[in-house]
N, C-alpha and C positions, 0 to 999 in steps of 0.2 A: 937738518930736520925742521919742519912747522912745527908749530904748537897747536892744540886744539882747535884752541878759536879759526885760525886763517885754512884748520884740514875740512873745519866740516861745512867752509863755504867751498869747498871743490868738487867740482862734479864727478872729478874721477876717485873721488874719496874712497878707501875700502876699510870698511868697519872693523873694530875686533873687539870681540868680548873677553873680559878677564874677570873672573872667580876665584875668590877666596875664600876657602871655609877655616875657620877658625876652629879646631880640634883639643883634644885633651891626650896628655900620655903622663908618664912618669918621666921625671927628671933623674933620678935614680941609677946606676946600671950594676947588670944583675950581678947578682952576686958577690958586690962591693958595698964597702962602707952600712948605711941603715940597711943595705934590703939583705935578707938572712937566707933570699931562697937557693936551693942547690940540688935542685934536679940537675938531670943529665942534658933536658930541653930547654932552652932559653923562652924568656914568654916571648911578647914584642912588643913591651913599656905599652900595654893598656891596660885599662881595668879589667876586662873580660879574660887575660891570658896570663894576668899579675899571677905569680903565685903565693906572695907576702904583701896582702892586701892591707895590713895594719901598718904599714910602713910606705904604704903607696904615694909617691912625692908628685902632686897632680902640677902641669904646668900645660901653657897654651902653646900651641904651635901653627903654623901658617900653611897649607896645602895650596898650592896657585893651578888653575885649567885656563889655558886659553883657547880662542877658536879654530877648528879644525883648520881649516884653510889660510890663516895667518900665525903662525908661529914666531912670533916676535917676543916674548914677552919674558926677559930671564926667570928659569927656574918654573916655569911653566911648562905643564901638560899639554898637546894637543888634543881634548879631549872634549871641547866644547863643540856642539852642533848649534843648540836654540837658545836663544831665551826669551821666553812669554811671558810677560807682566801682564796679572790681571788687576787694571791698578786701584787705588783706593775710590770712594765714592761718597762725598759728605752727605748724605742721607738725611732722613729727618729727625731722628736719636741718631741709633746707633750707626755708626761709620761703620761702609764698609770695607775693612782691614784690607789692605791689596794684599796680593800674592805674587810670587816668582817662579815659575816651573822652567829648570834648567835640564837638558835631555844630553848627554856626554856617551863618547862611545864609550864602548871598554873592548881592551885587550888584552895577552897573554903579559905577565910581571916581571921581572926578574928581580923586585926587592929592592935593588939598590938605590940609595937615599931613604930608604921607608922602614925598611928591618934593620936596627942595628947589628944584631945579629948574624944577618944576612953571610958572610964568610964562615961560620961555624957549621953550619946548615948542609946535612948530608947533599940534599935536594931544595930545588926549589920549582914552584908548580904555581898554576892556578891564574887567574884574572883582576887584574888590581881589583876593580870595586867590589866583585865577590870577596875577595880577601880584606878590602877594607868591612865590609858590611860584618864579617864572621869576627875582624878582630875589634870593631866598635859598635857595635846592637846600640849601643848608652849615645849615638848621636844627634837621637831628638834634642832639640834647643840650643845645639852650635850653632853658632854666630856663623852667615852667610852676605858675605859683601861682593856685588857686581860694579865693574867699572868698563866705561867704555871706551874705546882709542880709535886710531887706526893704523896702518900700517909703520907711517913713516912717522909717527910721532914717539917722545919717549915715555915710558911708562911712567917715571912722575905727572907727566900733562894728562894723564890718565881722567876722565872724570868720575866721581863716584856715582853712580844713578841707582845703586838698591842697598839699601841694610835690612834685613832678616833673621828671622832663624828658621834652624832646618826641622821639617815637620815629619818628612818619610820619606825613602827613599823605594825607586819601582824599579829591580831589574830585568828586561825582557828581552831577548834576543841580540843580546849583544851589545844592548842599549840602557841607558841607567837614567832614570827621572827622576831629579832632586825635586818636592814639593816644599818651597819655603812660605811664610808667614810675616807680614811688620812687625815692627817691635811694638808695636799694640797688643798683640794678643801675649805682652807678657805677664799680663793681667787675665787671662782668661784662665779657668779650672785651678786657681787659687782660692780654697775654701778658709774660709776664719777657724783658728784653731780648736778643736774640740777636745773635750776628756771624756774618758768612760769612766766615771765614778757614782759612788753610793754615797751616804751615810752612815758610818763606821755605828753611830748609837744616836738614839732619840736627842733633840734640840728644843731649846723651848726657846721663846719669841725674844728672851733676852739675853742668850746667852752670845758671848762674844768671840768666843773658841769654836771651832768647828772642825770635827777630824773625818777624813774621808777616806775609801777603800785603796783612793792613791790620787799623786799627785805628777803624775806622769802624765805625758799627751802619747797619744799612738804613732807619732814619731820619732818616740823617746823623749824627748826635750820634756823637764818641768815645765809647769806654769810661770805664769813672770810671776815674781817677788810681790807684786800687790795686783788689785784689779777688785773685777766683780762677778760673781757667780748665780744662781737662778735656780734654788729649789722651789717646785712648786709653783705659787703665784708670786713670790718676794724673790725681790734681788737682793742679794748680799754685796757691800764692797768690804774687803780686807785688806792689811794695810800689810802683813806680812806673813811665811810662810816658814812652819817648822818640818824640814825636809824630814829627818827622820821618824817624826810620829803621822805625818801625813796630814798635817793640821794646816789650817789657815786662823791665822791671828788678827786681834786688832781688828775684828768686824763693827764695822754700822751697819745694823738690820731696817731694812724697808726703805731702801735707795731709793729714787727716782719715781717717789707717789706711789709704789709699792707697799702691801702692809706685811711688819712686824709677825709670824706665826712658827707657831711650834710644827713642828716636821718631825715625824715619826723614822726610825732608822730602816736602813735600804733604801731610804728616797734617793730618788737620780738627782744629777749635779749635776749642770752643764755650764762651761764658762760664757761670760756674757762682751763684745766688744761693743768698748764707749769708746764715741769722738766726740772732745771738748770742745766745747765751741769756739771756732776758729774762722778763721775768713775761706769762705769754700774751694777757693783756687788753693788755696794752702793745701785741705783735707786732699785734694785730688793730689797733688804732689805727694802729701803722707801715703796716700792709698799705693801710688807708683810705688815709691820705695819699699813699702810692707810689701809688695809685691815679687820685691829682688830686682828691682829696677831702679834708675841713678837718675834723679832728676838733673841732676848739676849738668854730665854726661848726654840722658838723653832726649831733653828738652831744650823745643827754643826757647830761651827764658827770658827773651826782649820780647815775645810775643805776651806769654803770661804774664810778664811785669807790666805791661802795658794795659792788654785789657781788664786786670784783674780790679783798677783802677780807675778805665775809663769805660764808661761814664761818668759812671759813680760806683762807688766800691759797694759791694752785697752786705747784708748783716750777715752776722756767723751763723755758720749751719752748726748742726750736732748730733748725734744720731746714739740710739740705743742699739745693737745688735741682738738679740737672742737664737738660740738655737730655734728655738719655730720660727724666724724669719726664714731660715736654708740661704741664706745668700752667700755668695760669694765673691771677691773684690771686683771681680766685673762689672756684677750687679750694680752696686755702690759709685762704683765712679761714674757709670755710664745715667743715672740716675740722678748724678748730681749735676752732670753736662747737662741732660733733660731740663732741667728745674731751669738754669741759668741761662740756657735759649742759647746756646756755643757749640761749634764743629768743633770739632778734636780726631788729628789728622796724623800721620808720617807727612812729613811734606818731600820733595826732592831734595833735599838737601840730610834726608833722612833721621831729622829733628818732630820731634812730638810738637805739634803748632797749634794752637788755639783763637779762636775768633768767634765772636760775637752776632750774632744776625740782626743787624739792622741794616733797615735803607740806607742811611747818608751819615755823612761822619766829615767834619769838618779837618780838612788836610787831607785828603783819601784822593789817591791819582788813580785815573785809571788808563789801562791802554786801550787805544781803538782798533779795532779787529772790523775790518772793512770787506764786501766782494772783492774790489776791484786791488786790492793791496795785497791779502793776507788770504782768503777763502777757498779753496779748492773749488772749483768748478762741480755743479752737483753733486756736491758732498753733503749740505743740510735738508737739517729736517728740526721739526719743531711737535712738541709732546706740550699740548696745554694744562697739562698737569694740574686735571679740575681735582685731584683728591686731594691737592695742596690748602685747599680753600678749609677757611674752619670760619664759623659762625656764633660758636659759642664754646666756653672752655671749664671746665670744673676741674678742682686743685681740691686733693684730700690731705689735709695737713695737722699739722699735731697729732701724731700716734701715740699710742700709749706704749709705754716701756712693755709691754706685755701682750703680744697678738699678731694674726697674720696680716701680714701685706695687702694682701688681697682683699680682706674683708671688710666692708666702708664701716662696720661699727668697731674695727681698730679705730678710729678715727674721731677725733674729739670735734673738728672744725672742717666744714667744706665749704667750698668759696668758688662762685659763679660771675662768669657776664655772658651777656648776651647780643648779638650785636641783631635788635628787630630789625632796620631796615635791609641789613643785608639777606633776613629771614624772609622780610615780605612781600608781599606780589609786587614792585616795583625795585626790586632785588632780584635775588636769586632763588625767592620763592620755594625755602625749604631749608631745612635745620640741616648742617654740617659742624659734630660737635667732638668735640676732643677729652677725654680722662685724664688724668694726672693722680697719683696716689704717691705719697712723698713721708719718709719719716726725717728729713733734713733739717724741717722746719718746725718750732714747736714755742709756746708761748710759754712753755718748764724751765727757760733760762734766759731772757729777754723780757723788754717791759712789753708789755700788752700791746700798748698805741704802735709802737714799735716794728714789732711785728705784723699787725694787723694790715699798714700801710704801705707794710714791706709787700706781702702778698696780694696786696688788692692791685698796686701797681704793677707785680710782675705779670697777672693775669688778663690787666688789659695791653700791656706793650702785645704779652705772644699774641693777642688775638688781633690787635693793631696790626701786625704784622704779616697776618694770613688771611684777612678780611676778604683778600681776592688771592684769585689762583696765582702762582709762580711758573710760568711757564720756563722750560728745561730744553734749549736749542742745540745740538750735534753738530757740530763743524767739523773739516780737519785742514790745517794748513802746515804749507812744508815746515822740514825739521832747523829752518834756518829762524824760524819762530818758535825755538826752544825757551825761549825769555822768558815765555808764557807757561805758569804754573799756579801749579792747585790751589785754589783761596785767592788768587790776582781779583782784583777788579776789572772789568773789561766794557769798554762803552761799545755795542754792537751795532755796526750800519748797516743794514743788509736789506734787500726788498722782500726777505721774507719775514722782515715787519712791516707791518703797511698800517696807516691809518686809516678813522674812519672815512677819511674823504678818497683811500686808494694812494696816497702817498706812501712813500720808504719813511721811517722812521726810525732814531737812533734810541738804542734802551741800555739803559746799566743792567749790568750782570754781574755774577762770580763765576769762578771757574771750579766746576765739583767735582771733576772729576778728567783725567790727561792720561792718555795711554799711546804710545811710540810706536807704530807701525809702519816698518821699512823705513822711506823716506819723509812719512808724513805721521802728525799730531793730532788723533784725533783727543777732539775736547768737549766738553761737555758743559755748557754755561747755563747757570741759572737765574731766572729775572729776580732782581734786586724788589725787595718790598718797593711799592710807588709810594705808600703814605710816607710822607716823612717827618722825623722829630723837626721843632724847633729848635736850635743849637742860637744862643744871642752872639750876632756878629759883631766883629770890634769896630770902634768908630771907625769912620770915612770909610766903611765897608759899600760898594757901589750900589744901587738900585738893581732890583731884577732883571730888570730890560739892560740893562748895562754889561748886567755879569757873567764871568766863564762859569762854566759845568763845574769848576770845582769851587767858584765860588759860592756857587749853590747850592753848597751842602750844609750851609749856615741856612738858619730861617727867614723866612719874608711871609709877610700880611700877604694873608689871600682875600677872596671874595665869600660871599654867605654860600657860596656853592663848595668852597672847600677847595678850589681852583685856584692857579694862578691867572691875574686877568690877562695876561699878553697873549697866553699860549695854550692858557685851559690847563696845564699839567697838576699832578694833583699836589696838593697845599702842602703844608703846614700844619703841627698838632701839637701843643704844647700839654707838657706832662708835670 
């Protein structure tokens, strides 16, 4: 047998998909040892058919489908028709999450490998996926892994190309539509924890006990052992909690430039989430894991070790949460990406990756994706993506522990630039302007100068960086340019760049976006910012006219036009 690499340069290659969903049952069996139940019916080790739920031994287990037409794959289904990745899309916030829509037949069961039971069973009936669907409803958020092969290779050479989880299941005529999700969205519709509580009796501004109607959360769970709570206009923080009286102990009243006030009893009580000031790539790894997600596991963590530090490392963010914020951990992380000017991705390798939007970056390779090499023959197109362009930028920053998001008089401090020439009649002749409202950032734990230069420089990099539009070009090239993946750099040659003299011209791109169709790649590249930072090159680093594309990415003295003189490209900016 080949191995991958030498199958999928053959032209007689015949593909096979392999699916695994990652399931839940009881480890248990019935009627033995913890589990006490003893009906006459046996369940079928799930939750939905458990009949001794308090004793239910949850473990994982593996289901494998391969594709209809290649049954190769031990311990596999033939049961796979399609699969349609709609794939991810580095956007301008928020990414968007790819998707997997897997379409399987289904047929008549007979249980075996699936029912333990299955030999006790008067009868047996019915259609695997109807019987999977009736005996697990609970498998929203199983883990779904796609790998790809072909015939004559062996299932270890297998590659992996999707991790997921499973979102809902369609079954229609015979036919069953798994809808999966990234592992992105394991951050989505996770809300910050709340209480339903009162004030048990009247408080006055000094007192340091606090009893309330309860100290439960509505998913049962107490509260944590310390933290901070929000009657009223004042925060509370407490240092500890007397479960059986329903008290919180060890209060300091009027946290966070909050004031000190007597609170009348039945007043609402809502709990308040603080992050301490931390280095923001951190806060985004806390957010994952409060999330129920594993940074260790499911991040690239060479990527965020890397940029978390280059260029320069961020001052700490920190944030007040209140219940009038309504947010929810999505909210939060995707707002903090915002601020830092970072894609946040699944990449193929099905790792959480992170990167930075700047033009040039000293050491950054890229690959050349050319017509006459790599291009499908009329397959581009090109989107000048004039809504890319911004002109000017306002950053609403320092919130106040207490108010909505929305509203700029939350807001203690708001911070502008503008960039006139690109506004004025020998520009672009008109304002293109951007919002930002942010409670990350805040002059309530940091020194002032500090701060102040933190955010004036992040406001002109973004606007540095969109001053001119980003044009967004569609290619597709065969699948033996799999190499090519989302966030690559890519130098593009194509004559559907042209100068202003009518020449081809080559441009730096990213890749935002790869989606696998039959035998070809379509890809979607985005023009790299042209202003570029000044980065100081090391001695005997060559002259302009001397140097390669990637030694370019260091700076050089331009002209009063902001130009380089050989070739006119645009300059250098030093920060």
């Amino acid at each position: 047998m080949s191995n991958y690499t030498d199958a999928v340069g053959q032209i007689s290659r015949k593909p096979v998909s392999l699916v695994v969903i990652s399931c839940k049952r009881c480890s248990l069996v019935y009627g033995v040892g913890a589990c006490t139940a003893a009906a006459s019916d046996e369940c079928y080790n799930t939750w939905m058919t458990c009949q001794d739920r308090v004793n239910f031994a949850i473990e994982d287990y593996d289901l494998k489908f391969s594709s209809v037409s290649a049954a190769v794959v031990n311990q596999a289904r033939p049961y796979v028709k399609t699969v349609t990745q709609l794939p991810t899309k580095l956007a301008e916030k928020l990414t968007v999450k790819a998707r997997v829509k897997i379409t399987m037949l289904d047929e008549e069961s007979d249980d075996l490998g699936i029912d333990p039971y299955v030999n006790n069973r008067a009868s047996v009936q019915g259609s695997y996926w109807k019987k999977f669907i009736a005996r697990n409803p609970n498998y929203e958020g199983w883990e779904v892994k796609v790998y790809q092969g072909f015939t004559d290779i062996d299932e270890a050479d297998y590659q992996q190309r999707w991790k997921g989880t499973l979102e809902n299941i369609l079954h229609s005529k015979g036919v069953v539509t798994l809808d999966t999700v990234d592992t992105l969205a394991t951050i989505d519709k996770v809300e910050i924890p709340k209480i339903e509580a009162e004030l048990v009796a009247t408080v006055s501004s000094s007192d340091t006990e606090v009893v309330l109607t309860t100290i439960i959360k509505p998913d049962g769970e107490q509260i944590a052992t310390s933290g901070y709570v929000q009657i009223e206009d004042e925060i509370i923080q407490y240092a500890g909690i007397n479960v059986p009286a329903n008290q919180l102990t060890g209060c300091t009243r009027g946290v966070f430039f909050t004031v000190a006030a007597a609170h009348e009893e039945n007043e609402r009580v809502s709990l308040v989430k603080y992050y301490a000031p931390d280095n923001p790539f951190d806060i985004l790894q806390t957010i994952w894991d409060d999330a129920g997600g594993d940074y260790s596991a499911d991040f690239d963590t060479a990527s965020w070790a890397y940029w978390r530090d280059w260029p320069k490392t961020d001052v700490d963010f920190s944030a007040i949460i209140t219940e009038d914020d309504s947010a929810d951990l999505a909210e939060l992380f995707w707002e903090i990406a915002t601020l830092l000017d970072v894609h946040i991705w699944q990449n193929e390798e099905q790792k959480i990756s992170v990167m930075r939007k700047i033009g040039n970056e000293p050491g950054r390779e890229y690959a050349t994706v050319t017509d006459a090499a790599n291009i499908i023959d009329s397959s581009t197109k090109t989107d000048y993506n004039a809504k890319s362009r911004k002109s000017r930028t306002n950053i609403y920053w320092g919130k106040k522990a207490i108010g909505d998001l929305d509203n700029p008089a939350s807001f203690e401090h708001v911070s502008s630039i503008v960039d006139a020439d690109a506004e004025g009649v020998d520009g672009y002749n008109g304002e293109a302007s951007e919002t930002i409202k942010t409670r990350w950032v805040s002059r309530r734990y940091i020194q002032e100068e500090t701060i102040d230069r933190y955010v004036s420089a992040l406001i002109r990099k973004r606007l540095f960086n969109r001053r001119d539009a980003q044009a967004i070009t569609t290619i597709s090239v065969d699948v033996r340019d799999e190499a090519l993946l989302t966030g690559d750099n890519v130098t593009l040659s194509s004559d559907e760049i042209l100068g202003a003299d009518g020449l081809p011209r080559s441009r730096n791109n990213y890749i935002i976006s790869r989606q696998k169709k039959g035998g070809q790649i379509i890809l979607q590249l985005k023009e790299l910012p042209r202003r570029r930072i000044c980065f100081i090159a090391p001695a005997g680093h060559p002259d302009y006219n001397a140097s390669l594309k990637t030694e370019q990415e260091y700076g050089y003295i331009c002209n009063s036009n902001a130009q380089m003189p050989s070739d006119l490209s645009p300059g250098y900016h030093i920060y």
